[in-house]
The first five atom37 places (N, CA, C, CB, O) and aatype in JSON, in Angstrom:
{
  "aatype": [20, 20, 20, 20, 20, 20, 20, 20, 20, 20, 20, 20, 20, 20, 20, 20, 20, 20, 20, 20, 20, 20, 20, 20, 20, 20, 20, 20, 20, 20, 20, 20, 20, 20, 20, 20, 20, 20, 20, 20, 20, 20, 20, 20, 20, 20, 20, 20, 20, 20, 20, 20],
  "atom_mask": [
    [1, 1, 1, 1, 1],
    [1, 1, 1, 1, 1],
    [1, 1, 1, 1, 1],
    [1, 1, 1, 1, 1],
    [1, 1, 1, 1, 1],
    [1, 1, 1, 1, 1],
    [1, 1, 1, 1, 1],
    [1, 1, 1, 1, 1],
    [1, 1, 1, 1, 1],
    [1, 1, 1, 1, 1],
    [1, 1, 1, 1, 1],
    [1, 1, 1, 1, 1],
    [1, 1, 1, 1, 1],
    [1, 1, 1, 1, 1],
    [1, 1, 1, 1, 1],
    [1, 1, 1, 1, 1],
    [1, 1, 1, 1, 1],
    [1, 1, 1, 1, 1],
    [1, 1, 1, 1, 1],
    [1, 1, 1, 1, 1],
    [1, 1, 1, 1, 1],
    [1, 1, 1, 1, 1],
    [1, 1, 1, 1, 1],
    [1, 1, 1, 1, 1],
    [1, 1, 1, 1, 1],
    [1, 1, 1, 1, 1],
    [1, 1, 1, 1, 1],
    [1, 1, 1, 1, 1],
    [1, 1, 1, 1, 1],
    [1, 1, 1, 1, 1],
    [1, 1, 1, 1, 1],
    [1, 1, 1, 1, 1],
    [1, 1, 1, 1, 1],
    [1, 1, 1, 1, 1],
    [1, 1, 1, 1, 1],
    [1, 1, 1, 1, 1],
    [1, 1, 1, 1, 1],
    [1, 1, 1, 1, 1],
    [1, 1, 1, 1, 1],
    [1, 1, 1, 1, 1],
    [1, 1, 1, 1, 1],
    [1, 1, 1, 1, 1],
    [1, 1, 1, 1, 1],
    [1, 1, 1, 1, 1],
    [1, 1, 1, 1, 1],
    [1, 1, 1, 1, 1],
    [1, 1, 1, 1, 1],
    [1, 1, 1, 1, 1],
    [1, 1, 1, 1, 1],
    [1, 1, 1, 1, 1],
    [1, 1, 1, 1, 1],
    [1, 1, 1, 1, 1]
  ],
  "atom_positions": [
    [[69.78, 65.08, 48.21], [69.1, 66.04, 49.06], [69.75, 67.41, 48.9], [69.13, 65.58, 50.53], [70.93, 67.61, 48.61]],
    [[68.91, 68.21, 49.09], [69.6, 69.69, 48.83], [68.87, 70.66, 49.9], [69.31, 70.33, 47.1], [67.77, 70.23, 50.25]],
    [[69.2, 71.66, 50.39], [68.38, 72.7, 51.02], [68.32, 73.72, 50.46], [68.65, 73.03, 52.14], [69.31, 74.18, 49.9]],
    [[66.94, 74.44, 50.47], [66.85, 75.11, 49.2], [66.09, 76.54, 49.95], [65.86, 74.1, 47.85], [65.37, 76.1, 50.85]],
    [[66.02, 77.73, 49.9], [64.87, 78.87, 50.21], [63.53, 78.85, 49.25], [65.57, 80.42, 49.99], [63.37, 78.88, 48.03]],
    [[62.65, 78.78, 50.36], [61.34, 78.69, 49.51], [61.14, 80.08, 48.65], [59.97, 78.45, 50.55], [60.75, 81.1, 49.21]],
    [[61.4, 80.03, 47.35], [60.76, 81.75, 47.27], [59.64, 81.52, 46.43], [61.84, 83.12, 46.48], [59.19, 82.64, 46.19]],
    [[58.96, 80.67, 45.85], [57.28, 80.64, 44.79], [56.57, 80.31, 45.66], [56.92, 79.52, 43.4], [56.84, 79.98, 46.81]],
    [[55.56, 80.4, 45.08], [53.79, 80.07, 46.28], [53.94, 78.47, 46.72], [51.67, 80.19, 45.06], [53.82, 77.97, 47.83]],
    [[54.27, 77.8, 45.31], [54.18, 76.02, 45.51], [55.1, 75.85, 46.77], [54.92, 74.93, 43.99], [54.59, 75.51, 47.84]],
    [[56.45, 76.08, 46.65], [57.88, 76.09, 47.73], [57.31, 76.51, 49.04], [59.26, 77.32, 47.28], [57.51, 75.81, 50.04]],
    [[56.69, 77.51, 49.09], [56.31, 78.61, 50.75], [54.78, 77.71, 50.88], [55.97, 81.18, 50.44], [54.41, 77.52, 52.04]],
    [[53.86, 77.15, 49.74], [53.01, 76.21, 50.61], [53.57, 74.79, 50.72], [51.57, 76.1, 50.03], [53.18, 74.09, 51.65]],
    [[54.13, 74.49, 50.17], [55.06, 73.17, 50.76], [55.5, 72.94, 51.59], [55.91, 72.84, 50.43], [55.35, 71.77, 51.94]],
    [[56.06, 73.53, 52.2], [56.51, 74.03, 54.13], [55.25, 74.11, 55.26], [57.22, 75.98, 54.23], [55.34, 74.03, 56.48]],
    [[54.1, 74.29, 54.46], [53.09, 75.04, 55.51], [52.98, 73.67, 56.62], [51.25, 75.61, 54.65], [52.94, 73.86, 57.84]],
    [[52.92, 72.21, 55.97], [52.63, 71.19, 57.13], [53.78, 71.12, 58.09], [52.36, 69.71, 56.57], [53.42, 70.66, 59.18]],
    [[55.29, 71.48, 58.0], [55.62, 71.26, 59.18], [55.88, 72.42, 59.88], [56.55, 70.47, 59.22], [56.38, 72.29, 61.0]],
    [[55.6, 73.74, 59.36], [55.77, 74.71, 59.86], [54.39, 74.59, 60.88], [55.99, 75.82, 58.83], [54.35, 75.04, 62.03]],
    [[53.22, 73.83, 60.15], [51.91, 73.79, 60.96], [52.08, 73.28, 62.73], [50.87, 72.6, 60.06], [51.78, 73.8, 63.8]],
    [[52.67, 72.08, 62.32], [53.44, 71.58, 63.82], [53.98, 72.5, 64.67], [54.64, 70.69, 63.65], [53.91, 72.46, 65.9]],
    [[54.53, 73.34, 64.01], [55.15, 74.39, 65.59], [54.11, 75.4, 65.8], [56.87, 75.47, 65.38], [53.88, 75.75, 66.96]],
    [[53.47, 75.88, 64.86], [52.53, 76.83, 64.62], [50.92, 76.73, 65.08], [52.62, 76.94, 63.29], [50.27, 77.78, 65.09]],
    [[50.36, 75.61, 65.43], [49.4, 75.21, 64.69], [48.33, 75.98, 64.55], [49.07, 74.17, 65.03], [47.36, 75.64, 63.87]],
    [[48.43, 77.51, 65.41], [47.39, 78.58, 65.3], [47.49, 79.43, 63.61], [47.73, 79.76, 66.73], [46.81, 80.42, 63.37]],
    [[48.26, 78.93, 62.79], [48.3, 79.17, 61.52], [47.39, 79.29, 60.76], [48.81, 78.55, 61.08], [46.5, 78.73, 61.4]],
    [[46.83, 79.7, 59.62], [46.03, 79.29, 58.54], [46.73, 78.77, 57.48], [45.28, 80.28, 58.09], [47.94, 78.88, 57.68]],
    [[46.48, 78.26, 56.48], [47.11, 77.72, 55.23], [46.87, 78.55, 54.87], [46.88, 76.65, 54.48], [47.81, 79.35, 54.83]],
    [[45.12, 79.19, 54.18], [44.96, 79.88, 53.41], [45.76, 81.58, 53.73], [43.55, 79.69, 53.29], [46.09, 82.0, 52.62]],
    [[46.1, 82.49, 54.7], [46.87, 83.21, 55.26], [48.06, 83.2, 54.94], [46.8, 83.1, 56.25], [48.59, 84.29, 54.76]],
    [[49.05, 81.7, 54.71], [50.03, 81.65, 55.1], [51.19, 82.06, 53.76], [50.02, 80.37, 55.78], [52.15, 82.81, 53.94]],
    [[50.94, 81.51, 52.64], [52.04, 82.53, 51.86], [52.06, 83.9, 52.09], [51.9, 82.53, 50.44], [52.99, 84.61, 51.72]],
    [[51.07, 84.31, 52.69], [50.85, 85.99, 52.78], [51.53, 86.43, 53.85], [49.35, 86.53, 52.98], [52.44, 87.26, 53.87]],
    [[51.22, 86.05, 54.41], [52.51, 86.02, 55.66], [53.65, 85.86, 55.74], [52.5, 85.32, 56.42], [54.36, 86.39, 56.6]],
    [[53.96, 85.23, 55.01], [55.76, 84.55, 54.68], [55.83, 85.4, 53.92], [56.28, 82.93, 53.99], [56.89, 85.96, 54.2]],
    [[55.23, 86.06, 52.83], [55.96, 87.15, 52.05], [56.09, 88.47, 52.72], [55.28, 87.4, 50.77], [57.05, 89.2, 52.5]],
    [[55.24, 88.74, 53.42], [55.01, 89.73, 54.12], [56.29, 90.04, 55.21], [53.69, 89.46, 54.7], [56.84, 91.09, 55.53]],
    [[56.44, 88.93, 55.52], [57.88, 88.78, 56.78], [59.52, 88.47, 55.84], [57.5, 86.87, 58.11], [60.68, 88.62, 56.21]],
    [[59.13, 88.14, 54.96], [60.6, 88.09, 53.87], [60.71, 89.71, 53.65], [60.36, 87.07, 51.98], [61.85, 90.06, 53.36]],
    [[59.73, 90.78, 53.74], [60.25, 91.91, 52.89], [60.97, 92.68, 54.34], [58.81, 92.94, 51.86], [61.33, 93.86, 54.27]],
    [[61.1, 92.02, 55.42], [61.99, 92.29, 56.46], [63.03, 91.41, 57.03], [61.31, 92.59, 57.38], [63.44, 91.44, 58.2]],
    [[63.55, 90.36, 55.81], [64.48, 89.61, 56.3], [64.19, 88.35, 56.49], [64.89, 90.04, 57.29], [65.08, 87.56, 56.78]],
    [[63.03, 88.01, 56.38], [62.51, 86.24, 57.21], [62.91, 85.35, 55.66], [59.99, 85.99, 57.84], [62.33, 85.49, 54.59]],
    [[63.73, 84.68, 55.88], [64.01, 83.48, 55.09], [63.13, 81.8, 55.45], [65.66, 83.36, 55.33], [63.15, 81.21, 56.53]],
    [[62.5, 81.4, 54.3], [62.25, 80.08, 54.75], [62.6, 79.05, 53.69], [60.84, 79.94, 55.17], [62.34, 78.88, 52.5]],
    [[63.6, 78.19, 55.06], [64.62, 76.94, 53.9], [63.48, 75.73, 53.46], [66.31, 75.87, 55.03], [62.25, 75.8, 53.39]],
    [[64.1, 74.97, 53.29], [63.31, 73.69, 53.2], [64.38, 72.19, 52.44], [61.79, 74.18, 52.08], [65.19, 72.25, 51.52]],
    [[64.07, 71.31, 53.03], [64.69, 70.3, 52.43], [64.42, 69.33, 51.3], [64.88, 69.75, 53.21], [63.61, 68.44, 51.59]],
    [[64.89, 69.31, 50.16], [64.07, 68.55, 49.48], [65.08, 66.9, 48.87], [63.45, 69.71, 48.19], [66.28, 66.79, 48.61]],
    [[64.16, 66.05, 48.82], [64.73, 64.76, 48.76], [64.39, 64.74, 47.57], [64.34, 63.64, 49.62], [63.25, 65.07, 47.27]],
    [[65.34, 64.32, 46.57], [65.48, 64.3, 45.01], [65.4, 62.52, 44.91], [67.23, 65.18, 44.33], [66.2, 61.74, 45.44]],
    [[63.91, 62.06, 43.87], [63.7, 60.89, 43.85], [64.38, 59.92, 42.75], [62.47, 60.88, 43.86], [64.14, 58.71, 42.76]]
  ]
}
């Protein structure tokens, strides 16, 4: 397992389902746009990934 910062489209939509859970007024389609939009002021998003 590793924790990793999402920074490509695949990584930042890979997150979108549990970010959806806290969020759920979200869009998918919106949502890399948003996450990039909030990284160019600091917003980091981690993620965990389980190596099979």
């Amino acid at each position: 397992m590793s924790i990793q910062l999402a920074k490509s489209e695949f990584q930042i939509l890979g997150c979108f389902p549990v970010i959806f859970q806290l969020r759920p007024h979200l869009e998918q389609a919106k949502f890399v746009e948003q996450v990039r939009y909030q990284m160019k002021e600091g917003y980091q998003l981690a993620f965990l990934e389980v190596e099979k």
